[in-house]
C-alpha positions as CSV (number, residue, x, y, z in Angstrom):
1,X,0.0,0.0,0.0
2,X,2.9,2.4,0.4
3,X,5.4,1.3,-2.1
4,X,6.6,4.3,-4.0
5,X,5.7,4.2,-7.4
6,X,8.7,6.7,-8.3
7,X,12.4,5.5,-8.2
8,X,14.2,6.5,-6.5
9,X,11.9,5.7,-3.8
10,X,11.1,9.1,-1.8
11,X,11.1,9.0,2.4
12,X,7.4,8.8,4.2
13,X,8.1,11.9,6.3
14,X,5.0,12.8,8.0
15,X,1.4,11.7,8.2
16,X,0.8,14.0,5.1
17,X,3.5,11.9,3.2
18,X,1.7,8.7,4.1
19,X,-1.7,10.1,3.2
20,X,-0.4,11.2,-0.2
21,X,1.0,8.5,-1.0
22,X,-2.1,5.9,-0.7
23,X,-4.3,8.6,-2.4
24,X,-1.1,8.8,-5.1
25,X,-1.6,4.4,-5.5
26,X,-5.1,4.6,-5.3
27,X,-5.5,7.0,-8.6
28,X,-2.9,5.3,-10.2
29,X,-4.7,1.8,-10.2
30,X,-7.8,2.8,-11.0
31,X,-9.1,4.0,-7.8
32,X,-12.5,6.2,-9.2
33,X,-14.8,5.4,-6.6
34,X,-14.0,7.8,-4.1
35,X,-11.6,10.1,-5.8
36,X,-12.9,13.0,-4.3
37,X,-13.4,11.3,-0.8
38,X,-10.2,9.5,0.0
39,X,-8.1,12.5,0.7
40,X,-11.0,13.4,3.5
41,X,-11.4,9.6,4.2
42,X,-7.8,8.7,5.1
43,X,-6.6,8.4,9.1
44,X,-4.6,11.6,10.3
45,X,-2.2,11.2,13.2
46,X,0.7,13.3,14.0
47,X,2.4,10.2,16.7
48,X,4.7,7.4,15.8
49,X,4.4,3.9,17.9
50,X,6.6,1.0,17.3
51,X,4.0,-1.7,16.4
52,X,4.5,-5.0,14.7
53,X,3.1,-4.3,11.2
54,X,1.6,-7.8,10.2
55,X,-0.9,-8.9,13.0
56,X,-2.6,-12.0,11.2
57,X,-3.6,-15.3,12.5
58,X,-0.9,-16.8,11.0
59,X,1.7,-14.7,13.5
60,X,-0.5,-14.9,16.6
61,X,0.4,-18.2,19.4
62,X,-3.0,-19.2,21.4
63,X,-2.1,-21.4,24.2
64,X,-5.2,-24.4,25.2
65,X,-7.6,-21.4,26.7
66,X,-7.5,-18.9,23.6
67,X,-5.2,-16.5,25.2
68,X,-2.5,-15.0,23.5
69,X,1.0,-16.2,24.6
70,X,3.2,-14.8,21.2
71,X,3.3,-12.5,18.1
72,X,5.5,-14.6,15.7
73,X,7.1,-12.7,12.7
74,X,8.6,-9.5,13.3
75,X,10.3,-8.3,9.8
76,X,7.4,-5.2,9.3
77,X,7.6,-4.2,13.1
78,X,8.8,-0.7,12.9
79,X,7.7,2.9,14.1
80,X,4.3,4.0,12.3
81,X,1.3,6.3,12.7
82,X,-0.9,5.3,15.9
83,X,-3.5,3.6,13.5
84,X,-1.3,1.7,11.4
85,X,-1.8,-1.6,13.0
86,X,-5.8,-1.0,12.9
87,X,-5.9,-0.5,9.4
88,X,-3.8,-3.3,8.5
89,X,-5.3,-6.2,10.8
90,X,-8.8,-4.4,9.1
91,X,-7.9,-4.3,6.1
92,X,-9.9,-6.4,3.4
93,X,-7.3,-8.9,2.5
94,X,-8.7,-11.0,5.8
95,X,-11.6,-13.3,5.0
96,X,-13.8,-15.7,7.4
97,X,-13.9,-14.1,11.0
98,X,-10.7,-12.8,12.0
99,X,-12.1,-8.7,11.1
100,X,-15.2,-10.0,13.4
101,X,-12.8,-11.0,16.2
102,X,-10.4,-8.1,15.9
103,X,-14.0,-5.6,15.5
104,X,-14.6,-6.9,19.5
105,X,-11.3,-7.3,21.0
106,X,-10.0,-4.3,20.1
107,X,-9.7,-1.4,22.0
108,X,-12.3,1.5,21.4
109,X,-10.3,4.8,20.1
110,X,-11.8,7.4,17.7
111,X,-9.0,9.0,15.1
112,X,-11.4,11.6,14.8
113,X,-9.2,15.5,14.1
């Protein structure tokens, strides 16, 4: 989602970077839809946290009573914006009920500005 489609790649700066760059990827694979909504659409956050970067089931260890006892698979884990990890584990690549499970586990937060 944020691979620069220039070479050489630029740096993702600032929130505003990251913004324009999804909104850059969108148009330029056919992203119509909400052309004029995405900009408005997108998360803003001006804070950085370290956060793993690939929450899936496949890198989440469940002991006998369903409670998490490892995060497996660490090559993504960096700093990003606050709501990175969100929109990631939500994101639509997950099928069957994992988006249903993270919808009530996670923690309530609004990213409203």
């Amino acid at each position: 989602m944020l691979e620069d489609l220039q070479r050489p790649p630029r740096p993702l700066l600032s929130d505003a970077d990251v913004r324009a760059r999804i909104y850059e990827r969108y148009l330029r694979f056919n992203g119509l839809r909400y052309k004029d909504q995405l900009p408005r659409m997108l998360p803003r956050s001006e804070r950085s946290v370290f956060t793993h970067a690939d929450i899936a089931p496949r890198n989440v260890m469940v002991d006998e009573e369903n409670r998490v006892t490892g995060l497996l698979d660490w090559e993504w884990a960096g700093w990003y914006l606050d709501y990175w990890e969100y929109a990631q584990i939500m994101r639509p690549a997950f099928k069957g009920d994992w988006s249903g499970w993270m919808e009530k586990t996670a923690p309530k937060r609004v990213f409203i500005r």
